[in-house]
C-alpha positions as CSV (number, residue, x, y, z in Angstrom):
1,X,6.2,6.6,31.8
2,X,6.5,8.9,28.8
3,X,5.2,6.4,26.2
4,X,2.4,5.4,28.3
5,X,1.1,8.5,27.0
6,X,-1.2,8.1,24.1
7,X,-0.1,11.4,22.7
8,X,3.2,10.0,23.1
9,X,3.8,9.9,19.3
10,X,1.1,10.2,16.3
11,X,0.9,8.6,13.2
12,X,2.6,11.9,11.3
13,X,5.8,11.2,13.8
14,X,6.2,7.9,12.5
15,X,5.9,9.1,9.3
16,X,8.7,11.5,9.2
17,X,11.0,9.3,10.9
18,X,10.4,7.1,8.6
19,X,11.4,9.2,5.6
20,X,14.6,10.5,8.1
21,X,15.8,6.7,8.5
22,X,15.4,6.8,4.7
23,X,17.9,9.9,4.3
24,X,20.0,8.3,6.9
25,X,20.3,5.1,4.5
26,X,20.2,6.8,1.2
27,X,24.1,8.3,2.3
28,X,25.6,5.2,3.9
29,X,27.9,3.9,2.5
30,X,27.8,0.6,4.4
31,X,25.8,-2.3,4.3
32,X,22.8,-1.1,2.9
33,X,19.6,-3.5,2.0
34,X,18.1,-1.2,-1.2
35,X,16.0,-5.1,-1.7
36,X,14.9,-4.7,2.0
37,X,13.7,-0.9,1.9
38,X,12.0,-1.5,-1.5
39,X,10.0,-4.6,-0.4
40,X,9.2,-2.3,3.2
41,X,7.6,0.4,0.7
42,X,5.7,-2.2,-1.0
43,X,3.0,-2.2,1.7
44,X,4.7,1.4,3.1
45,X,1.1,2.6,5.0
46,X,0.2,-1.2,6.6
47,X,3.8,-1.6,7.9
48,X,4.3,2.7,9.4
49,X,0.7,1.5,10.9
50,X,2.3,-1.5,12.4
51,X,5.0,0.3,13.8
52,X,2.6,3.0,15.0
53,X,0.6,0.1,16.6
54,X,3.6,-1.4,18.8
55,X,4.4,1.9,19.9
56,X,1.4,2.5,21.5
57,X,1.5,-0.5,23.2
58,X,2.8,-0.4,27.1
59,X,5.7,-3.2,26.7
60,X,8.5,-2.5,25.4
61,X,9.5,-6.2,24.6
62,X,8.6,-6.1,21.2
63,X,12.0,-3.7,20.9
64,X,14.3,-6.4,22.0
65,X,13.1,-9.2,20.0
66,X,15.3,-10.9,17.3
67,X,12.7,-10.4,14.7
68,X,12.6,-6.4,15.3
69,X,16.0,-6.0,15.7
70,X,17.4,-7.9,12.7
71,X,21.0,-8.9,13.0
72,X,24.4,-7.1,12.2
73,X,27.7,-7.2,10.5
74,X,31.0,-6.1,10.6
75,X,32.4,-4.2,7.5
76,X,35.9,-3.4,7.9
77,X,36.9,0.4,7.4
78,X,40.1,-0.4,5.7
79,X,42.4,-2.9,4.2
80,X,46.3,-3.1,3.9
81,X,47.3,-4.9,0.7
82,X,50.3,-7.5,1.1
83,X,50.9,-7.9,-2.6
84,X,53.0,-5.8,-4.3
85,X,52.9,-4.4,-8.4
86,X,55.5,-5.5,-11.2
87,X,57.6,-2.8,-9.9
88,X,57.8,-4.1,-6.3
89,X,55.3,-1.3,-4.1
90,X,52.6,-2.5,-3.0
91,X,49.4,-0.4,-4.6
92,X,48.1,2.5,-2.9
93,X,44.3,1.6,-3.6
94,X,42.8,-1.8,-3.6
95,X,39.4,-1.6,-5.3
96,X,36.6,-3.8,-3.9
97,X,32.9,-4.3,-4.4
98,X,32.8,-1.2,-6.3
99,X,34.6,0.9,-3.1
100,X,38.1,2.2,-3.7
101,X,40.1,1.0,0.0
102,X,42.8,3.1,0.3
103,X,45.8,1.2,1.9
């Protein structure tokens, strides 16, 4: 199988896809863990070197454990509001958590 190979992926691989998952994250707008990221980059060669060692090992269990995989949310992509202004509408933007929900 293809990451059997030992040239499968190098060190240099796992570094840019590092620093593309880091793109990704800088422009979501979701649930993102700036706390997380900063303490990753705290040891940022040891940990790419970790990754780079589980990948070229020839199990892929490691990728379905708990501990790699983390956990997940949902985030709702929009809210109606039910209460209505002095003047009886209900608003057109309800602003949360520094996001502006349009209704």
């Amino acid at each position: 199988m293809i990451w059997q190979n030992p040239n499968f992926i190098t060190r240099e691989d796992v570094g840019i896809a590092y620093r593309k998952a880091k793109a990704d994250l800088f422009y979501e707008r979701g649930h993102v863990n700036a706390f997380a990221l900063s303490e990753y980059e705290d040891n940022l060669s040891p940990n790419l070197e970790a990754l780079y060692q589980h990948l070229q090992l020839n199990s892929l269990e490691w990728m379905t454990s708990q501990t790699f995989c983390g956990d997940w949310s949902v985030i709702s992509k929009a809210m109606m509001g039910s209460t209505k202004n002095q003047n009886g509408t209900r608003p057109t933007q309800i602003r949360s958590g520094g996001y502006t929900l349009k209704s």
